[in-house]
TIFISE-499866 format. One record per residue: residue number from 1; residue in one letter; x, y, z of N, C-alpha, C, O, CB in turn. Coordinates in steps of 0.2 Angstrom, whole numbers, plus 5000, padded with zeros to 4 digits. Last residue first. Glycine has a CB too. Layout:
BEGIN
<node nr="NUM" rest="a" n_px="X" n_py="Y" n_pz="Z" ca_px="X" ca_py="Y" ca_pz="Z" c_px="X" c_py="Y" c_pz="Z" o_px="X" o_py="Y" o_pz="Z" cb_px="X" cb_py="Y" cb_pz="Z"/>
...
END
This chain:
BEGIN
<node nr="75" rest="x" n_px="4930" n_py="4991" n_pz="4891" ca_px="4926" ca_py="4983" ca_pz="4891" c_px="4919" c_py="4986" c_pz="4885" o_px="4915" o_py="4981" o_pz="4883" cb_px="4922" cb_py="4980" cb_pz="4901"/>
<node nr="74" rest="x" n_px="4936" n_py="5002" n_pz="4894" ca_px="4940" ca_py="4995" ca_pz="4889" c_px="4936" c_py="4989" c_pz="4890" o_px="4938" o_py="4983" o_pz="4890" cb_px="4949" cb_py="4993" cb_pz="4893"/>
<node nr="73" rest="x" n_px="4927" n_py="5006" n_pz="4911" ca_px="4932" ca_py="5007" ca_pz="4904" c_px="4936" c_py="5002" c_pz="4901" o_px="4939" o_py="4997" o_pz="4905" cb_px="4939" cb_py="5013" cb_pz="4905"/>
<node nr="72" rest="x" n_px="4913" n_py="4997" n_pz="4912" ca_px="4920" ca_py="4999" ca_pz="4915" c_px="4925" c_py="5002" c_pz="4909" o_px="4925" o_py="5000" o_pz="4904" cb_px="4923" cb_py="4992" cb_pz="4919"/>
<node nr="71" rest="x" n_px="4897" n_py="5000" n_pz="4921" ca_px="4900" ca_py="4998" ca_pz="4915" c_px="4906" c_py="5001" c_pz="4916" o_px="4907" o_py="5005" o_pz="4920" cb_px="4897" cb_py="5000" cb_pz="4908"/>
<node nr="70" rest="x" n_px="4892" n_py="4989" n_pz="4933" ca_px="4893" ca_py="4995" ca_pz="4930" c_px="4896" c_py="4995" c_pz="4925" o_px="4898" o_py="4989" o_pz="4923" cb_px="4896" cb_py="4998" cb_pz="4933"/>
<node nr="69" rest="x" n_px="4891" n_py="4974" n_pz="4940" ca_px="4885" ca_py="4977" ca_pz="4933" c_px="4887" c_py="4982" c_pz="4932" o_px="4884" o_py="4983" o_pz="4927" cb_px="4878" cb_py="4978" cb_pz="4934"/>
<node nr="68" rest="x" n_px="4893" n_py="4979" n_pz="4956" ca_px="4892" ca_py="4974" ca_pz="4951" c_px="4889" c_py="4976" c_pz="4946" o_px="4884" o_py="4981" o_pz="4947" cb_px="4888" cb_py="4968" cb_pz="4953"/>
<node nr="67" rest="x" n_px="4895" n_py="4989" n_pz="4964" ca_px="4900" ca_py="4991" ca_pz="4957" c_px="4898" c_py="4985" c_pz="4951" o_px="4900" o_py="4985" o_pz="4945" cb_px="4910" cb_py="4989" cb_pz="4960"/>
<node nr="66" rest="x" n_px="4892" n_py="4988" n_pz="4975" ca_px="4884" ca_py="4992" ca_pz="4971" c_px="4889" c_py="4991" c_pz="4964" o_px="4886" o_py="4992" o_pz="4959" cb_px="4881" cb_py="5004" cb_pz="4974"/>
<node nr="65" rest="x" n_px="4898" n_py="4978" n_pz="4979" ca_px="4890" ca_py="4975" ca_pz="4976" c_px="4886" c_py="4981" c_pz="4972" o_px="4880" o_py="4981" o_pz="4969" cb_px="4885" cb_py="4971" cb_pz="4983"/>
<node nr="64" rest="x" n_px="4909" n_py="4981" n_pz="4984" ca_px="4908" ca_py="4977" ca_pz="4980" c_px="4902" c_py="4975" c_pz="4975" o_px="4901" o_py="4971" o_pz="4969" cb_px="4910" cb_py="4973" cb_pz="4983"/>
<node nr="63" rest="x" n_px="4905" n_py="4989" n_pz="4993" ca_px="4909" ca_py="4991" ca_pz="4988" c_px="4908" c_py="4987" c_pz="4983" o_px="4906" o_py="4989" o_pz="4978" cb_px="4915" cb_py="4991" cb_pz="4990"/>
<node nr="62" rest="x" n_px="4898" n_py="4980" n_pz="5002" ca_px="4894" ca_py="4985" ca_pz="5000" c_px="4899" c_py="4986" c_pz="4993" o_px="4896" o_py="4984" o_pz="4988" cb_px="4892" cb_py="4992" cb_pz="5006"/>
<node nr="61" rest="x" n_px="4902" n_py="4967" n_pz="5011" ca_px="4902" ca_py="4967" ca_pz="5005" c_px="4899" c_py="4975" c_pz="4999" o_px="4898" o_py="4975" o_pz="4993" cb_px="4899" cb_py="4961" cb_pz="5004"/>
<node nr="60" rest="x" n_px="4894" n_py="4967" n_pz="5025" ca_px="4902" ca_py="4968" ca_pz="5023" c_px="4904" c_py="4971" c_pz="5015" o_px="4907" o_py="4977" o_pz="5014" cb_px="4906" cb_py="4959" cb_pz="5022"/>
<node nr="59" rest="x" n_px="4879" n_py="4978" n_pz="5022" ca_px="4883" ca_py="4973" ca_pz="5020" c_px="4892" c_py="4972" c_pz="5018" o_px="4895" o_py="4975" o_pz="5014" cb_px="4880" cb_py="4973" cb_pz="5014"/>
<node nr="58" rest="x" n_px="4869" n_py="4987" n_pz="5025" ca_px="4878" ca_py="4989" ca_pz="5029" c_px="4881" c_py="4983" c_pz="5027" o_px="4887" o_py="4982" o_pz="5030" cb_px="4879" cb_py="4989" cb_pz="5040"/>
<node nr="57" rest="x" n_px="4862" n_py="4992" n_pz="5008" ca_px="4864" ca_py="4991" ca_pz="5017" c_px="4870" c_py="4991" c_pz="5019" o_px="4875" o_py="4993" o_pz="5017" cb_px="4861" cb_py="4985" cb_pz="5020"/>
<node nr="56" rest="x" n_px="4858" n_py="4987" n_pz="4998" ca_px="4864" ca_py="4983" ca_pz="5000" c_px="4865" c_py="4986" c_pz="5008" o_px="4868" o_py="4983" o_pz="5012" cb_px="4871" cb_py="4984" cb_pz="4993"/>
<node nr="55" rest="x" n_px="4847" n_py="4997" n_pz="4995" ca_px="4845" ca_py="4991" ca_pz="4996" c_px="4851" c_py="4985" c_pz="4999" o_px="4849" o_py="4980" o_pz="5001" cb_px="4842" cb_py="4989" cb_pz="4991"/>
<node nr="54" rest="x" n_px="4854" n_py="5008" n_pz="4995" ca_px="4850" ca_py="5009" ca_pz="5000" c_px="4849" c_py="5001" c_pz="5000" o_px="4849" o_py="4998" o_pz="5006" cb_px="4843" cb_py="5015" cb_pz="4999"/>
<node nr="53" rest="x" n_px="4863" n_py="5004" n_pz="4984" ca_px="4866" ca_py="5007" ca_pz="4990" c_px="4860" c_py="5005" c_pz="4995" o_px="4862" o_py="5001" o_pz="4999" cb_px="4868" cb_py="5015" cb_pz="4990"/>
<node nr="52" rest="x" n_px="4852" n_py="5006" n_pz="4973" ca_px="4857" ca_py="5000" ca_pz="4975" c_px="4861" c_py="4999" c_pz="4981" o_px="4862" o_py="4993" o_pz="4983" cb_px="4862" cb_py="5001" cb_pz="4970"/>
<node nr="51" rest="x" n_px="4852" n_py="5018" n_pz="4973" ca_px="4845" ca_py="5013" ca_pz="4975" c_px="4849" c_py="5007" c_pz="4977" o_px="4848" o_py="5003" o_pz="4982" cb_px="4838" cb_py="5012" cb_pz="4968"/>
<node nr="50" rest="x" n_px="4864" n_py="5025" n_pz="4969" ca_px="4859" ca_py="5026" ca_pz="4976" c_px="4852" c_py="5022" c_pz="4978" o_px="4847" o_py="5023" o_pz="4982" cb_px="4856" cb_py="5035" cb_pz="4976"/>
<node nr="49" rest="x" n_px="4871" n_py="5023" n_pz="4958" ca_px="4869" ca_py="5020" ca_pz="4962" c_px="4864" c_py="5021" c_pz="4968" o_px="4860" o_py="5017" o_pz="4970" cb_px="4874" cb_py="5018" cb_pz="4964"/>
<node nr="48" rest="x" n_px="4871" n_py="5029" n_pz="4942" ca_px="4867" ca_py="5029" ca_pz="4950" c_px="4866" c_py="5025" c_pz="4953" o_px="4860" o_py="5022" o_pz="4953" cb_px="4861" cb_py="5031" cb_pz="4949"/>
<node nr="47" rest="x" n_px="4877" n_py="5024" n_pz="4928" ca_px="4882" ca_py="5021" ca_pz="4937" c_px="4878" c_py="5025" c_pz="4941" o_px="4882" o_py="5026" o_pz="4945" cb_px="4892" cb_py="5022" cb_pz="4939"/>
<node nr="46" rest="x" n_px="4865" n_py="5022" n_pz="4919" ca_px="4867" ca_py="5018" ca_pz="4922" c_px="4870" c_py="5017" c_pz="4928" o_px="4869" o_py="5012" o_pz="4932" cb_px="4868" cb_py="5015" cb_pz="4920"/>
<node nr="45" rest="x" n_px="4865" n_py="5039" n_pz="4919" ca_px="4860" ca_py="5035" ca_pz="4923" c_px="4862" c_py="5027" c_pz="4924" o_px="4861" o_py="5025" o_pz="4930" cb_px="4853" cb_py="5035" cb_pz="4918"/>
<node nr="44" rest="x" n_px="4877" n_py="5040" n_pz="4912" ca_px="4877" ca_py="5041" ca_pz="4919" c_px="4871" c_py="5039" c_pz="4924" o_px="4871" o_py="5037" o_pz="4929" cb_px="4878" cb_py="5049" cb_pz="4920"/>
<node nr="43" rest="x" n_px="4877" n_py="5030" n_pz="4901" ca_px="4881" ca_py="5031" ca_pz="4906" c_px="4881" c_py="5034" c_pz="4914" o_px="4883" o_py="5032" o_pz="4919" cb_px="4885" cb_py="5032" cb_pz="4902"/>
<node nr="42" rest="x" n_px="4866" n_py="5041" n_pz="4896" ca_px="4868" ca_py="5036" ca_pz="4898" c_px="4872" c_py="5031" c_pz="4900" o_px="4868" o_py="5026" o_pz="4901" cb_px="4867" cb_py="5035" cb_pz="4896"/>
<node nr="41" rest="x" n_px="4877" n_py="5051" n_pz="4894" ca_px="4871" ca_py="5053" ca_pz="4898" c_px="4868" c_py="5046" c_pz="4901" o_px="4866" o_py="5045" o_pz="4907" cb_px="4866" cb_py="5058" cb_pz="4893"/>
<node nr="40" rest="x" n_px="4887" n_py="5048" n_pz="4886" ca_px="4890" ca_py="5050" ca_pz="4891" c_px="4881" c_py="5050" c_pz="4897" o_px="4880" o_py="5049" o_pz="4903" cb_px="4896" cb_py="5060" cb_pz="4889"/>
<node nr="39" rest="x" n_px="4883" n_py="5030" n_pz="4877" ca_px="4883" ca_py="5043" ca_pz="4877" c_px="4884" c_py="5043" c_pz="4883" o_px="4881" o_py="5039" o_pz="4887" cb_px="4873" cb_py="5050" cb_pz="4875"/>
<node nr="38" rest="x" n_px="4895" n_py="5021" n_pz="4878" ca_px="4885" ca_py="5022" ca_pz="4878" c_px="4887" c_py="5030" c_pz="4877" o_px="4892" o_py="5034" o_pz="4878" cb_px="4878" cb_py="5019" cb_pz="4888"/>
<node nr="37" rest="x" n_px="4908" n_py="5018" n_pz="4876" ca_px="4902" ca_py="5015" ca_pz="4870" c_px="4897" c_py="5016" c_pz="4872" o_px="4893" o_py="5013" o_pz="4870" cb_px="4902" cb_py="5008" cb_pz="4867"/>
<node nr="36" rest="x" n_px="4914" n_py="5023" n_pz="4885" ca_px="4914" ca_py="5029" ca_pz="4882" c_px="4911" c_py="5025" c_pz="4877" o_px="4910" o_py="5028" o_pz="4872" cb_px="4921" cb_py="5033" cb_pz="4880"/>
<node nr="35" rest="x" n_px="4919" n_py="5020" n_pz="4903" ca_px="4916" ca_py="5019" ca_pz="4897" c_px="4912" c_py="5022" c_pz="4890" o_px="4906" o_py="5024" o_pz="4891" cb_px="4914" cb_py="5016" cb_pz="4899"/>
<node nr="34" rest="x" n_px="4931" n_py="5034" n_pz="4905" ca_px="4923" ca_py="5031" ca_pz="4907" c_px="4924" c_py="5026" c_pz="4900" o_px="4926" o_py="5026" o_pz="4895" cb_px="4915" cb_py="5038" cb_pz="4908"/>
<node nr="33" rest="x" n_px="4942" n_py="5039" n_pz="4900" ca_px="4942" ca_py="5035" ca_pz="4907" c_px="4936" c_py="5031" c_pz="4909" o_px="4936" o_py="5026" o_pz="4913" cb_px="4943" cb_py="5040" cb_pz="4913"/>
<node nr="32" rest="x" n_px="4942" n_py="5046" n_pz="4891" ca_px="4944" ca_py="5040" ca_pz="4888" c_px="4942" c_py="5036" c_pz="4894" o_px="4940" o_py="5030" o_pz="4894" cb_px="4951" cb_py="5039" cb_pz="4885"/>
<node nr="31" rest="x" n_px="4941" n_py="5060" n_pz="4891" ca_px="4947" ca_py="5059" ca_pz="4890" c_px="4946" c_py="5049" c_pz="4891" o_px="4951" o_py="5046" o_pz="4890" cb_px="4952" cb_py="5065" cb_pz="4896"/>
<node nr="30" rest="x" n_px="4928" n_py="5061" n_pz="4893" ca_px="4929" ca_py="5064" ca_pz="4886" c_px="4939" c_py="5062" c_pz="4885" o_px="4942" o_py="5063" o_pz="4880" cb_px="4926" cb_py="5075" cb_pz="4887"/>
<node nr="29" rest="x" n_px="4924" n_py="5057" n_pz="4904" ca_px="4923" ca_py="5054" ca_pz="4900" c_px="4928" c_py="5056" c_pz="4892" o_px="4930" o_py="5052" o_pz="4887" cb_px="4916" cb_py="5053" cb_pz="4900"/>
<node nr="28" rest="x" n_px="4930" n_py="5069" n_pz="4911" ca_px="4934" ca_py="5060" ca_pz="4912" c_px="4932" c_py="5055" c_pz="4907" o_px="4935" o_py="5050" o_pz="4906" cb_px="4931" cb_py="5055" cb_pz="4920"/>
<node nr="27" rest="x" n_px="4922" n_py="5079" n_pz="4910" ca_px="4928" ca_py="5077" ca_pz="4906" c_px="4931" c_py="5071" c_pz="4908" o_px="4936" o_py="5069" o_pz="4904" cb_px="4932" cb_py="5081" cb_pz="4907"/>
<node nr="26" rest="x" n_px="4911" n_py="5073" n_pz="4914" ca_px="4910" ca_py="5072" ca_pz="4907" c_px="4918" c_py="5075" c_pz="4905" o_px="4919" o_py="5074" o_pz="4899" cb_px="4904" cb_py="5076" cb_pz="4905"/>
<node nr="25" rest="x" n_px="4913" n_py="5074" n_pz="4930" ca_px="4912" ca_py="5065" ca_pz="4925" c_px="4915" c_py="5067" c_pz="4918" o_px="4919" o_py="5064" o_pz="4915" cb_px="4903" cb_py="5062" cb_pz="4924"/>
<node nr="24" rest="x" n_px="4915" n_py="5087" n_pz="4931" ca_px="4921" ca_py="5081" ca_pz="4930" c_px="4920" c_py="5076" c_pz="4926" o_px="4923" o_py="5073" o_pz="4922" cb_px="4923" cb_py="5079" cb_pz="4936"/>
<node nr="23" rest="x" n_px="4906" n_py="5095" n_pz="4932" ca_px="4910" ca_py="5094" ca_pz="4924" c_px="4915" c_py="5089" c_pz="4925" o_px="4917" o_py="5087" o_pz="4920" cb_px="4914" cb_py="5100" cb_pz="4921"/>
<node nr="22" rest="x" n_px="4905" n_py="5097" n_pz="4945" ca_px="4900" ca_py="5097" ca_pz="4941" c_px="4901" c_py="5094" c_pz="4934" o_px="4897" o_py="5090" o_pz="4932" cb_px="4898" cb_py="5103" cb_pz="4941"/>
<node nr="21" rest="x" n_px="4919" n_py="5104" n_pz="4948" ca_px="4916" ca_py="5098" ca_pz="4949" c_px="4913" c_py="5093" c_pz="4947" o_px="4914" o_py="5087" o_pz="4947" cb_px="4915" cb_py="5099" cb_pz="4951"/>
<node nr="20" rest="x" n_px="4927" n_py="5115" n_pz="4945" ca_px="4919" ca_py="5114" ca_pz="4945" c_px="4918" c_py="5109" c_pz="4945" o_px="4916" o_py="5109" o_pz="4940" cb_px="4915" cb_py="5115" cb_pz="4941"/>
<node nr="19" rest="x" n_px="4941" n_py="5109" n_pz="4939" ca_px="4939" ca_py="5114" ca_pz="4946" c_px="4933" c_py="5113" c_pz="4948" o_px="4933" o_py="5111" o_pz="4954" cb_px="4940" cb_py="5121" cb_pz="4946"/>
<node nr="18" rest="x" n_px="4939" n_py="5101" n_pz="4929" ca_px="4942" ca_py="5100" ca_pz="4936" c_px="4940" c_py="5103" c_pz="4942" o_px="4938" o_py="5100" o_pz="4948" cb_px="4948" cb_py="5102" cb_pz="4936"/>
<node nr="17" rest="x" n_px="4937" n_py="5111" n_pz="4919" ca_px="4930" ca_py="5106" ca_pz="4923" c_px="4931" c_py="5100" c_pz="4930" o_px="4928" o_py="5096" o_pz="4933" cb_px="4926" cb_py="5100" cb_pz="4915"/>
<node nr="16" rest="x" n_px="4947" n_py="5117" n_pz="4918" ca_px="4943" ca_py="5120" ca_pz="4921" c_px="4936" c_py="5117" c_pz="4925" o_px="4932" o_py="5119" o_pz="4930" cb_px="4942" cb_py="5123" cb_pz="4916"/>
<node nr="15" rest="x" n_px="4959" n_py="5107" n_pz="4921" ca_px="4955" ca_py="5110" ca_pz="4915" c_px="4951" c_py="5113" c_pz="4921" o_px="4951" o_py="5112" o_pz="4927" cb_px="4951" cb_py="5105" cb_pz="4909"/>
<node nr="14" rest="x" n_px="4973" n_py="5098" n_pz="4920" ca_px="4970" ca_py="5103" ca_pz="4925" c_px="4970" c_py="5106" c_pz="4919" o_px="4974" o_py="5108" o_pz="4915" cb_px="4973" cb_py="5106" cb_pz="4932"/>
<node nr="13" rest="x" n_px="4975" n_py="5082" n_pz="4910" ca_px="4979" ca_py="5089" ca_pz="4912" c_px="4973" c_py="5092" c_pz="4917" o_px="4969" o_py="5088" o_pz="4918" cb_px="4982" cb_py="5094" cb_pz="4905"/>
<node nr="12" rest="x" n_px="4975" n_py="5067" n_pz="4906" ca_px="4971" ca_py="5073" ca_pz="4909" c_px="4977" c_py="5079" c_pz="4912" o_px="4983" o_py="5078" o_pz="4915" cb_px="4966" cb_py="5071" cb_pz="4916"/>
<node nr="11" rest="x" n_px="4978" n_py="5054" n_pz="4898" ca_px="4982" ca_py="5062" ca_pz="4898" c_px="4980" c_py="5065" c_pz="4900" o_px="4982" o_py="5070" o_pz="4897" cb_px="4983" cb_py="5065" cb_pz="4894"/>
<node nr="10" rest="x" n_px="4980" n_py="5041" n_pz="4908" ca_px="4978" ca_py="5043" ca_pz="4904" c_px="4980" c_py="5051" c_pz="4903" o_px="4983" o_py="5054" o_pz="4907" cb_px="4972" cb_py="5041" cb_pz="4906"/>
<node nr="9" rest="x" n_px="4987" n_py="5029" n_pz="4915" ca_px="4990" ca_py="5028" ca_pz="4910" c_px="4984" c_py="5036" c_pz="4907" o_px="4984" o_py="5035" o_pz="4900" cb_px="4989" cb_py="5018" cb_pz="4906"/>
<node nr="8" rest="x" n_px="4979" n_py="5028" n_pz="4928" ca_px="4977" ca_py="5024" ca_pz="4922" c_px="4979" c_py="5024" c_pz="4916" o_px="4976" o_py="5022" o_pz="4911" cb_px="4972" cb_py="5023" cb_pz="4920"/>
<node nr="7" rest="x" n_px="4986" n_py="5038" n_pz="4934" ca_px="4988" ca_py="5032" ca_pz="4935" c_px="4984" c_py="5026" c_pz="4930" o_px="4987" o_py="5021" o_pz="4929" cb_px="4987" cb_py="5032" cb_pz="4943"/>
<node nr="6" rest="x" n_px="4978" n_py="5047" n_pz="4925" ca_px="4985" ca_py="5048" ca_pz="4924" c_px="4988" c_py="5041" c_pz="4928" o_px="4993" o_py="5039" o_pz="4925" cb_px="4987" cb_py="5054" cb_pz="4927"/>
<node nr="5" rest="x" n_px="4966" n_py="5048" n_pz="4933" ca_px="4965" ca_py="5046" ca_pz="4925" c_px="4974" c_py="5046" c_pz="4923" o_px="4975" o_py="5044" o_pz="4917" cb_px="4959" cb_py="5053" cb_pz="4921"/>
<node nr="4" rest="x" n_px="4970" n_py="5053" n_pz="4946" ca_px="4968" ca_py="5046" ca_pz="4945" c_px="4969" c_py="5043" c_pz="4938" o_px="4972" o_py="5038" o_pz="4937" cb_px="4960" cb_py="5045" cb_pz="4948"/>
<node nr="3" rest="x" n_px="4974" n_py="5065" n_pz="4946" ca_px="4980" ca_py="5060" ca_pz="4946" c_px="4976" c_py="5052" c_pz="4944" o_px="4979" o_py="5047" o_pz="4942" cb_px="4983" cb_py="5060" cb_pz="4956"/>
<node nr="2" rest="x" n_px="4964" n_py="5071" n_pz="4940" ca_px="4968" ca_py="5072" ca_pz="4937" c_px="4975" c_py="5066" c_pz="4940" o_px="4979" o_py="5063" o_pz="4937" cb_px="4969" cb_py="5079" cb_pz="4936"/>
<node nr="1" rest="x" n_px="4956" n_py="5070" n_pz="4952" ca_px="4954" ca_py="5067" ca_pz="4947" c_px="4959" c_py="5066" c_pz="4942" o_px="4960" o_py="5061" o_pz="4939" cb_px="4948" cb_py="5070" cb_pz="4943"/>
END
């Protein structure tokens, strides 16, 4: 996670909520990487995909279609 938010230009360093997993989203958010204009909690209900997934199926296009509509950082 830490290389990714760093190839977006971002400052993560190795934290503790790195290691646990569990904590990652909300530090990704907390460093700028998520979209950060809903509460971090909303936000996470909206990017659950798994209903979205189950109905796009083996679709060439699956990547592309559960990402339609998510919310994105800087937007």
């Amino acid at each position: 996670m830490v290389r990714h938010v760093r190839a977006f230009g971002g400052l993560a360093t190795y934290n503790w909520k790195v290691l646990l997993s569990g904590y990652a989203p909300h530090y990704a958010y907390e460093l700028g990487a998520l979209d950060s204009r809903l509460p971090f909690e909303e936000l996470r209900a909206l990017s659950h995909i798994n209903p979205k997934a189950r109905a796009v199926g083996d679709d060439p296009e699956f990547s592309r279609k559960i990402r339609a509509d998510l919310p994105k950082p800087g937007n």
